[in-house]
C-alpha positions as CSV (number, residue, x, y, z in Angstrom):
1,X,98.1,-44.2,5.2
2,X,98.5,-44.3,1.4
3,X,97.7,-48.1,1.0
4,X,94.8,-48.9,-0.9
5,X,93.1,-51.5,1.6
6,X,89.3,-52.7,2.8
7,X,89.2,-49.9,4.9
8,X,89.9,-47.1,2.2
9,X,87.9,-49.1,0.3
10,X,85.0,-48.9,2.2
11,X,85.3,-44.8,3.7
12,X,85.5,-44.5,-0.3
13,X,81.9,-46.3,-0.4
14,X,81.0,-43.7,2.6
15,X,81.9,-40.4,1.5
16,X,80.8,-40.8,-2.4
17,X,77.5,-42.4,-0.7
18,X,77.5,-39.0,1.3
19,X,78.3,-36.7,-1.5
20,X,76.0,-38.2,-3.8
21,X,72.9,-37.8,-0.8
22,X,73.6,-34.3,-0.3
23,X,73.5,-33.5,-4.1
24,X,70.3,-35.5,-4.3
25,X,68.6,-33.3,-1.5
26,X,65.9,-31.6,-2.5
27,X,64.6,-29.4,-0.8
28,X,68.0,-28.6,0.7
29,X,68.3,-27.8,4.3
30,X,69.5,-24.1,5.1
31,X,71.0,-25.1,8.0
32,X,72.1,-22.3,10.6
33,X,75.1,-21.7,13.2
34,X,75.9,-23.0,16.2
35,X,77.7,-22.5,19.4
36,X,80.8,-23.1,20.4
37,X,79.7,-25.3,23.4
38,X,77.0,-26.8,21.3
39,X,80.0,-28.1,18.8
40,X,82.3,-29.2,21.5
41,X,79.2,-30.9,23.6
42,X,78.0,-32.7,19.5
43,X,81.7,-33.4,17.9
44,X,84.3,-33.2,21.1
45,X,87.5,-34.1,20.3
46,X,87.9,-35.1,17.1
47,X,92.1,-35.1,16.8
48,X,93.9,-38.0,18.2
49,X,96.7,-39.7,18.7
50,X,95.6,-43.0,17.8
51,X,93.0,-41.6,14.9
52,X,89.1,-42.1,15.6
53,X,88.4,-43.9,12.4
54,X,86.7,-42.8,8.6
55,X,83.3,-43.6,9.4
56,X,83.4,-42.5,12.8
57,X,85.0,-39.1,11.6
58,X,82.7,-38.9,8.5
59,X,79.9,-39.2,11.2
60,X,80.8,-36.4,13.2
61,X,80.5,-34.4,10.1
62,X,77.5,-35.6,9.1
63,X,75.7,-35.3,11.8
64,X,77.1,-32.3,13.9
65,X,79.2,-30.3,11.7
66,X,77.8,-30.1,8.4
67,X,74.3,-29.0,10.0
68,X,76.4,-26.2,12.0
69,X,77.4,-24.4,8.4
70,X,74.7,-22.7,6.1
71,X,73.8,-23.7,3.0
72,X,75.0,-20.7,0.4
73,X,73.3,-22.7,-2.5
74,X,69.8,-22.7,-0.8
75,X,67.7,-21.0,-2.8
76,X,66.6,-18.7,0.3
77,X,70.3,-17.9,1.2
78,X,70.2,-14.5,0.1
79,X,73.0,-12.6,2.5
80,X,76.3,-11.6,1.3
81,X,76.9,-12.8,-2.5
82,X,75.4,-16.5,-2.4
83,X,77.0,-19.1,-3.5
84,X,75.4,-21.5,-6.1
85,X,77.3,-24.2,-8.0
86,X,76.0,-26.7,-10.5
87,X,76.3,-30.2,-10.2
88,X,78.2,-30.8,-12.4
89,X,80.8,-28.3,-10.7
90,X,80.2,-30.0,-7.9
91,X,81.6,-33.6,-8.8
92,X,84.2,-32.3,-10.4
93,X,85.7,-31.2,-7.4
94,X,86.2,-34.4,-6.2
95,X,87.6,-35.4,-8.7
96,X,90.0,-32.5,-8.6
97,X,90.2,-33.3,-5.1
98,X,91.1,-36.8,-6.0
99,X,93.7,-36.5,-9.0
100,X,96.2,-34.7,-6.7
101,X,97.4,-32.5,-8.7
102,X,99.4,-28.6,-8.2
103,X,97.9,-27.0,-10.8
104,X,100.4,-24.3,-10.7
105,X,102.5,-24.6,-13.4
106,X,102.6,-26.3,-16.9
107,X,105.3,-28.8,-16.2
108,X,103.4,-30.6,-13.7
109,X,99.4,-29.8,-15.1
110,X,99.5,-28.9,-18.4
111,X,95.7,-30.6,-19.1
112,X,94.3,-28.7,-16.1
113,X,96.0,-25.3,-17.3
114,X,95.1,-26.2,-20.6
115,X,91.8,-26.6,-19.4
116,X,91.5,-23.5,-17.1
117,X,92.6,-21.1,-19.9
118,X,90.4,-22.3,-22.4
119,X,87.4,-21.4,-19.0
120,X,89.2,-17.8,-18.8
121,X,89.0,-16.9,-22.6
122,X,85.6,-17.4,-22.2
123,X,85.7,-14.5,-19.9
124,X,87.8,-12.5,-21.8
125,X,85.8,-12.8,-24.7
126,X,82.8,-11.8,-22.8
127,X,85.0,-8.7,-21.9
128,X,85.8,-7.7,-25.8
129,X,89.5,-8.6,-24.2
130,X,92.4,-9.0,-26.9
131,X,93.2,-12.4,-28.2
132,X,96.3,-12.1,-26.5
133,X,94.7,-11.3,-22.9
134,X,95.3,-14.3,-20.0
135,X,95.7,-14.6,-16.5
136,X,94.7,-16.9,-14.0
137,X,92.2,-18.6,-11.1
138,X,92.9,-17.5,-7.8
139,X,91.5,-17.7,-4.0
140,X,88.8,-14.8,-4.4
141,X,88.5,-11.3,-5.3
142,X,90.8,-10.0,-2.6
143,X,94.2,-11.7,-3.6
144,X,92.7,-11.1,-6.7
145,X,92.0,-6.9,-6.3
146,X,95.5,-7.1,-4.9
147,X,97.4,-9.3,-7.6
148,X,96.0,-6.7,-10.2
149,X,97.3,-3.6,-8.6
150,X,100.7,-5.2,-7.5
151,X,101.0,-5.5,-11.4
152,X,99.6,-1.9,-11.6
153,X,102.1,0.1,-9.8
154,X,105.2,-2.4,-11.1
155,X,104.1,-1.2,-14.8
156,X,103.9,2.4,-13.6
157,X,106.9,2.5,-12.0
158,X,108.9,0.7,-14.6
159,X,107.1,2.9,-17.4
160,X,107.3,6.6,-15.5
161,X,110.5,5.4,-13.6
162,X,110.9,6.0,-9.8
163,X,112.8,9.0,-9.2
164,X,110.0,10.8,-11.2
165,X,107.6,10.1,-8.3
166,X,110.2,11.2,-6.0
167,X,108.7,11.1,-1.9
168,X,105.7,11.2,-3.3
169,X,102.9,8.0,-2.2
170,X,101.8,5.6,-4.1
171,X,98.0,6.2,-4.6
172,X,95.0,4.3,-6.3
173,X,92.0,6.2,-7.0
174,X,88.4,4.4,-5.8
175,X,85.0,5.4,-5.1
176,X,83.6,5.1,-1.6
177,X,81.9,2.3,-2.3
178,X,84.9,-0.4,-3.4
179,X,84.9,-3.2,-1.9
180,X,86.7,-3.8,1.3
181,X,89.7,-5.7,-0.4
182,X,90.8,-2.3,-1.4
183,X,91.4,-1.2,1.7
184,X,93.6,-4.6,2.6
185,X,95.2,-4.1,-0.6
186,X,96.1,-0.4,0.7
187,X,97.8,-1.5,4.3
188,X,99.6,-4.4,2.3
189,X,100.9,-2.8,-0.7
190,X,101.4,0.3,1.9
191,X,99.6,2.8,-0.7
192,X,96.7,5.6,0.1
193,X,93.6,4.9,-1.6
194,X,92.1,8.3,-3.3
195,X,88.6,7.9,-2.5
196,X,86.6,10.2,-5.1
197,X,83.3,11.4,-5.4
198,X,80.3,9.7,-6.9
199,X,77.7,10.4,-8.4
200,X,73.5,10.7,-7.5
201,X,73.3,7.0,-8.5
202,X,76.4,6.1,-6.6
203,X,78.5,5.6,-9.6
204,X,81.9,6.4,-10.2
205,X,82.5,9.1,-13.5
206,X,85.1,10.2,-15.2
207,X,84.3,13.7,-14.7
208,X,85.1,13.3,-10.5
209,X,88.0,11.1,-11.3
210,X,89.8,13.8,-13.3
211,X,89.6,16.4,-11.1
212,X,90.3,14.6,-7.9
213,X,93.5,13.6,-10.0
214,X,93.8,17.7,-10.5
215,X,94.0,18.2,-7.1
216,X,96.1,15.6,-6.7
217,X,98.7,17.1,-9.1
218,X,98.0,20.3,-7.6
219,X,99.2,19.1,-3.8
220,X,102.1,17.1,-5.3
221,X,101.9,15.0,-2.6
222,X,100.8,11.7,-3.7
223,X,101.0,9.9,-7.2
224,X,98.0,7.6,-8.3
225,X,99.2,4.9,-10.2
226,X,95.7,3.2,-10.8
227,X,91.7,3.6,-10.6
228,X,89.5,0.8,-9.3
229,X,86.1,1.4,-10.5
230,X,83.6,-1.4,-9.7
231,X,81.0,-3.4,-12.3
232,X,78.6,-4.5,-9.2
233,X,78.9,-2.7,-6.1
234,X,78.8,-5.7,-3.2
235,X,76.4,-3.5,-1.2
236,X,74.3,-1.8,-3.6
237,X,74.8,-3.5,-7.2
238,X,76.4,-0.6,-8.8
239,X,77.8,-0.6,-11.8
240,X,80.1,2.8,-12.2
241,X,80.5,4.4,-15.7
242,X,83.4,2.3,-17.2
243,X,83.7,4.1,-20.6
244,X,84.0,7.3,-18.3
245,X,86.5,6.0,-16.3
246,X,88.6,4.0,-18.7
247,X,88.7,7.1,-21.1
248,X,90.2,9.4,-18.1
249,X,92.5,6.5,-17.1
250,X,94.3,6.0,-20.4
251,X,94.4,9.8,-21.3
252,X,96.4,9.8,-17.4
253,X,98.7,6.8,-18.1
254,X,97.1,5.1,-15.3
255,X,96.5,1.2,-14.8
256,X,92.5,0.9,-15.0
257,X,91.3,-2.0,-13.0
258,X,87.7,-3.3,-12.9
259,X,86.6,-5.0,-10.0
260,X,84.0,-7.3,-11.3
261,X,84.4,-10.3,-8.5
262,X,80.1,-10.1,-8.4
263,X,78.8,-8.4,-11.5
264,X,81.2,-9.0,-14.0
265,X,79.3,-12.5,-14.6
266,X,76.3,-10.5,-16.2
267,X,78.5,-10.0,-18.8
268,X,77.1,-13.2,-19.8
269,X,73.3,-12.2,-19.9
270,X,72.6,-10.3,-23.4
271,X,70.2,-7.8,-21.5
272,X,72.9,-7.1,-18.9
273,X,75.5,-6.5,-21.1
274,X,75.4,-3.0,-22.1
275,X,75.9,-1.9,-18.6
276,X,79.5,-2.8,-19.0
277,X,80.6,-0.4,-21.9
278,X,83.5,0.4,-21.6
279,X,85.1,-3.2,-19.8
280,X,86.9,-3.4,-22.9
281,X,89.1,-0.3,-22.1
282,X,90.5,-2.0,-18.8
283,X,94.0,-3.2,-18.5
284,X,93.2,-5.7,-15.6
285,X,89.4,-7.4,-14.1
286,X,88.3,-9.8,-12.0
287,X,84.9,-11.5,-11.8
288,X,84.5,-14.5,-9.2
289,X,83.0,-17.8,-11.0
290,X,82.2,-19.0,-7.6
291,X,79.8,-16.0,-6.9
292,X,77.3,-16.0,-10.1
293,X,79.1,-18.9,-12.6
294,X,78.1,-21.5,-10.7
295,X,81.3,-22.6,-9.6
296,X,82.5,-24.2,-6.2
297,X,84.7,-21.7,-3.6
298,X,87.0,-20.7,-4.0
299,X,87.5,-19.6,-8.0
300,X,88.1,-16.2,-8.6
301,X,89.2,-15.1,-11.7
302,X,92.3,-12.4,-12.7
303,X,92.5,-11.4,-16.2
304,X,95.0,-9.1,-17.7
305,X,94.6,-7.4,-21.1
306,X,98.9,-7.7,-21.2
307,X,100.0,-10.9,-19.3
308,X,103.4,-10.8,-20.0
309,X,103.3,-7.3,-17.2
310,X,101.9,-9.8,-15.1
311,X,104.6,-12.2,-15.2
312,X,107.4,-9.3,-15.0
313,X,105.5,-8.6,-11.9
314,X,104.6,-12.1,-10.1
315,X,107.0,-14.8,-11.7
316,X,109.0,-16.3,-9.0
317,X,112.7,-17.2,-9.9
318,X,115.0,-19.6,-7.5
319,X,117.3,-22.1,-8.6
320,X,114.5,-25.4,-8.0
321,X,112.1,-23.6,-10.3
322,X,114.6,-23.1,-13.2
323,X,112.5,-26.2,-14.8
324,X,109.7,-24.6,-15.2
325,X,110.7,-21.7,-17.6
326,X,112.2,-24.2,-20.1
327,X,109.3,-24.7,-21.9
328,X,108.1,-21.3,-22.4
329,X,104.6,-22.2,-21.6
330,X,101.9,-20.5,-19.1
331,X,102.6,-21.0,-15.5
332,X,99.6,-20.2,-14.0
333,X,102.2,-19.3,-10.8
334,X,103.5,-16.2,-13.0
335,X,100.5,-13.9,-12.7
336,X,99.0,-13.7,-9.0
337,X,100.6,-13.4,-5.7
338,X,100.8,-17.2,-5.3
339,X,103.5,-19.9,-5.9
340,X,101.7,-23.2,-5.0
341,X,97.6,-23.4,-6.2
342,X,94.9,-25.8,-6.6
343,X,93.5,-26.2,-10.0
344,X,90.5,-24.5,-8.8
345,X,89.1,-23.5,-11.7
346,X,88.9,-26.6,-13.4
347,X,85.2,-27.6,-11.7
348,X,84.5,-24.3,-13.4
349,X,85.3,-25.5,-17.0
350,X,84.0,-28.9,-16.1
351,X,80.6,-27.3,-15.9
352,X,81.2,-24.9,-18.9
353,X,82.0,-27.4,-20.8
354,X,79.0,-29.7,-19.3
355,X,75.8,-27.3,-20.0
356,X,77.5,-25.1,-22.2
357,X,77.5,-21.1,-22.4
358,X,74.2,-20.9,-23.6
359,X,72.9,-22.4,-20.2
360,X,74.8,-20.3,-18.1
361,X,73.4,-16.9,-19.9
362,X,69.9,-18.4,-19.8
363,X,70.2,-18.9,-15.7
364,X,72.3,-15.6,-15.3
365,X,68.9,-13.6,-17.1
366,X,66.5,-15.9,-14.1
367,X,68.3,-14.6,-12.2
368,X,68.1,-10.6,-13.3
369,X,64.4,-11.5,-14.0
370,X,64.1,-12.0,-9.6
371,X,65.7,-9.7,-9.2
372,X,63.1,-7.1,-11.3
373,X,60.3,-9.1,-9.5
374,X,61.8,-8.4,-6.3
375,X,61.9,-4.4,-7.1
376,X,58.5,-4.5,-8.1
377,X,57.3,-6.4,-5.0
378,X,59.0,-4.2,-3.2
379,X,57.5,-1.3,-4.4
380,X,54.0,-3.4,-4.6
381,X,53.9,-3.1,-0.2
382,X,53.2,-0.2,1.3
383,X,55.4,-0.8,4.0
384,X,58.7,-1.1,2.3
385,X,60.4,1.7,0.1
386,X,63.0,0.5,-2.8
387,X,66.7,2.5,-2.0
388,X,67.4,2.2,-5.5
389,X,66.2,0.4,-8.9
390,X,68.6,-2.5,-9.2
391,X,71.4,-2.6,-11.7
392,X,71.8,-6.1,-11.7
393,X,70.8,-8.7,-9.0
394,X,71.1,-6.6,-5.7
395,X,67.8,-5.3,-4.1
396,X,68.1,-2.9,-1.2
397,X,64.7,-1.8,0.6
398,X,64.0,-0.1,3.9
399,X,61.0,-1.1,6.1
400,X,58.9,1.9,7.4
401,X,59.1,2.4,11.2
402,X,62.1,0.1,11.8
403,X,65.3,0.7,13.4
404,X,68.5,-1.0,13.6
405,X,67.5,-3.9,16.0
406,X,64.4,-4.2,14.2
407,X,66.2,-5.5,11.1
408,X,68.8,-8.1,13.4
409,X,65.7,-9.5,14.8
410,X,63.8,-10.3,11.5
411,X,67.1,-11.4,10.1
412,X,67.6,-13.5,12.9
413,X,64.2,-15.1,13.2
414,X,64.4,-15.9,9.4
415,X,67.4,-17.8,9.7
416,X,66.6,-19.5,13.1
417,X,63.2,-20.7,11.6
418,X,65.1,-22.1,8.9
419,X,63.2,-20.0,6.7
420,X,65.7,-17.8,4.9
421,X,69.3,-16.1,5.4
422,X,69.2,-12.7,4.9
423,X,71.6,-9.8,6.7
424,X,71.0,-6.4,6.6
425,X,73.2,-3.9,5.4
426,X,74.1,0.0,5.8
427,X,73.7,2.7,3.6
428,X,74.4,6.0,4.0
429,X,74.3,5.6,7.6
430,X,70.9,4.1,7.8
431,X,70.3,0.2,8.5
432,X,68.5,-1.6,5.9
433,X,67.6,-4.6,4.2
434,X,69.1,-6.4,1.4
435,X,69.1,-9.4,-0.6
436,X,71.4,-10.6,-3.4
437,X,69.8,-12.9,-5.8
438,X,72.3,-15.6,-8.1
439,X,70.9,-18.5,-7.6
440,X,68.7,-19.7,-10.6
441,X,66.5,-21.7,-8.8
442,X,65.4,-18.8,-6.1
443,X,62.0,-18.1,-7.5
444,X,58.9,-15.2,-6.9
445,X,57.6,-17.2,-4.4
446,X,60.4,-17.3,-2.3
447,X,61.2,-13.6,-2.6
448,X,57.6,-13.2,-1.7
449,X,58.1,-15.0,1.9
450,X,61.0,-12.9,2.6
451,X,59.0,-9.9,2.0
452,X,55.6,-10.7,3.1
453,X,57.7,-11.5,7.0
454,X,58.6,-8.0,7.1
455,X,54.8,-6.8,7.5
């Protein structure tokens, strides 16, 4: 299977010529789901004992899976948090892909952690983070949300010492609004989440945090080793006052984590950046490259303002790995819940180091200026009503008259049409419509199609 032969030779010629088709398409085809029956009619069996062949499999890709998965970089794919990564990030994948490579320690890939560090001082830097900050790429923002706070409570607990916390749970203090990692990171960490009040704007202050942490203290029944506060809501875009926080946090002794997985990127767009005051103060954030950097899935990534309380916390120690700490360099492995990883972030620096920062904060503010279209066209039509003025690049609006079904149909129709993919969301209860814009190249004209379907 390893042989380099005619036949590799030539599925080589097939998939680059593949690859290299699909990069060149233009427009790009959104694509849309399909059926179970529909794949198993289309692709069939596709595992064998004797093999079915790299064209032939390549084929069935082609031509009946590929056209069964959306399109996240379509310009019109504007559900969820999109997906958009440059070409550049793009090739280099394969190329990661093809160097076979375990890019989790710096034994074995020292150029690609070498590489990947050099990507997440960027970050840091955008962050006001110490020269000593690190950390590393991981899945996404949930191991990454959960990697953070693992570290949290082990730097609590060494710091406060556990018979001072007594029977008392583990807690970390959120707003209702964190993302849904949170709650994973509560049933696997087997901690309450504190869920404190908000604000008008939906934000997270340091005003509610302290006294929920009063009443806390006051119960005695639960001890919160952490806040989560959130620079980009996923639903609603909101960006919760950081300084606030981070200021109530450190007078506590509690870990304070920003969850940056979608908004954090802004960092990068000079008129965005003042919303994140107060960043700086965090011990641990995340932003996710492959949401609005332009990177490939999966690349999410974890920095920490102290590392080395990282690597107390992660490092993995068995007799086969004793290699490893001989050199005294970073292990990648040492700061996430994760032994063996892909050097996933290295299409990331490929394309940093491609286009350069300056290109990345130019299509970060095309983005934010959408999204301010978008608000305006919103309120520009008499049938929709904006839910809130965008922070940064989500836009939530409500159509008068409709209900819940109302809102699966027209999402439905748009994606079925081929038109656009757009999901609707809840808020307070209420069903309504939202679009999340990081893909440079989604332009007026195609927020203007989405909007002008709902009269």
């Amino acid at each position: 299977m390893h042989a380099w032969n005619d036949d590799v030779e030539r599925l080589a010629d097939a998939v680059l010529d593949y690859a290299r088709s699909r990069l060149q398409l233009d427009p790009l085809p959104l694509d849309n789901t399909r059926p179970f029956a529909e794949l198993e009619k289309g692709a069939g069996a596709t595992i064998t004992a004797e093999g079915i062949g790299g064209e032939e499999a390549l084929r069935i890709f082609a031509n009946e899976l590929a056209p069964a998965c959306i399109t996240s970089s379509h310009p019109r794919f504007l559900a969820f948090i999109p997906c958009a990564p440059t070409q550049a990030s793009m090739l280099f994948d394969l190329v990661v892909g093809a160097s076979s490579m375990c890019g989790s320690n710096w034994l074995e890939a020292a150029g690609a952690v070498y590489a990947e560090n050099q990507a997440l001082r960027w970050i840091a830097d955008l962050a006001n983070f110490p020269a000593g900050a690190g950390g590393t790429f991981v899945q996404g923002g949930t191991i990454a949300n959960i990697s953070a706070l693992v570290t949290a409570r082990h730097a609590v607990r060494d710091r406060i010492g556990t018979d001072r916390s007594g029977s008392r749970r583990w807690a970390v203090a959120v707003s209702p609004d964190a993302h849904s990692s949170l709650d994973e990171a509560a049933v696997v960490m087997d901690i309450d989440l504190l869920v404190v009040d908000v604000d008008s704007e939906r934000r997270l202050r340091g005003d509610a945090l302290a006294q929920a942490l009063d009443a806390v203290e006051a119960r005695g029944e639960q001890r919160v080793f952490a806040v989560v506060a959130s620079a980009g809501t996923t639903n609603l875009g909101v960006i919760d006052d950081l300084r606030s926080v981070g200021a109530v946090a450190a007078e506590r002794g509690i870990w304070f984590h920003v969850d940056g997985a979608y908004g954090a990127a802004a960092l990068a767009a000079p008129s965005a950046r003042p919303l994140f005051a107060g960043i700086e103060l965090a011990d641990s954030f995340i932003v996710d490259p492959h949401k609005w950097l332009f990177a490939p899935f999966d690349c999410a990534a974890l920095v920490y303002r102290e590392p080395k309380l990282a690597r107390l916390t992660h490092a993995q120690h068995a007799s086969y790995l004793e290699p490893l700490e001989q050199s005294g360099e970073w292990n990648p492995s040492d700061y996430a819940i994760h032994l063996t990883r892909r050097a996933r972030g290295l299409p990331f620096w490929f394309s940093l180091a491609v286009y350069g920062t300056d290109a990345y904060s130019q299509a970060i503010e095309r983005t934010l200026e959408v999204a301010r279209y978008t608000a305006k066209a919103v309120h520009n039509r008499d049938y929709l009503t904006l839910v809130r003025e965008p922070d940064l690049s989500v836009v939530c609006f409500k159509r008068t008259g409709w209900a819940r079904d109302d809102y699966y149909q027209w999402s439905c129709a748009l994606r079925d049409g081929g038109i656009a993919f757009v999901t609707p969301t809840t808020h307070l209860g209420e069903v309504i419509a939202r679009v999340a814009i990081v893909n440079p190249r989604t332009s007026e004209s195609d927020i203007d199609v989405v909007l002008d379907s709902m009269a």
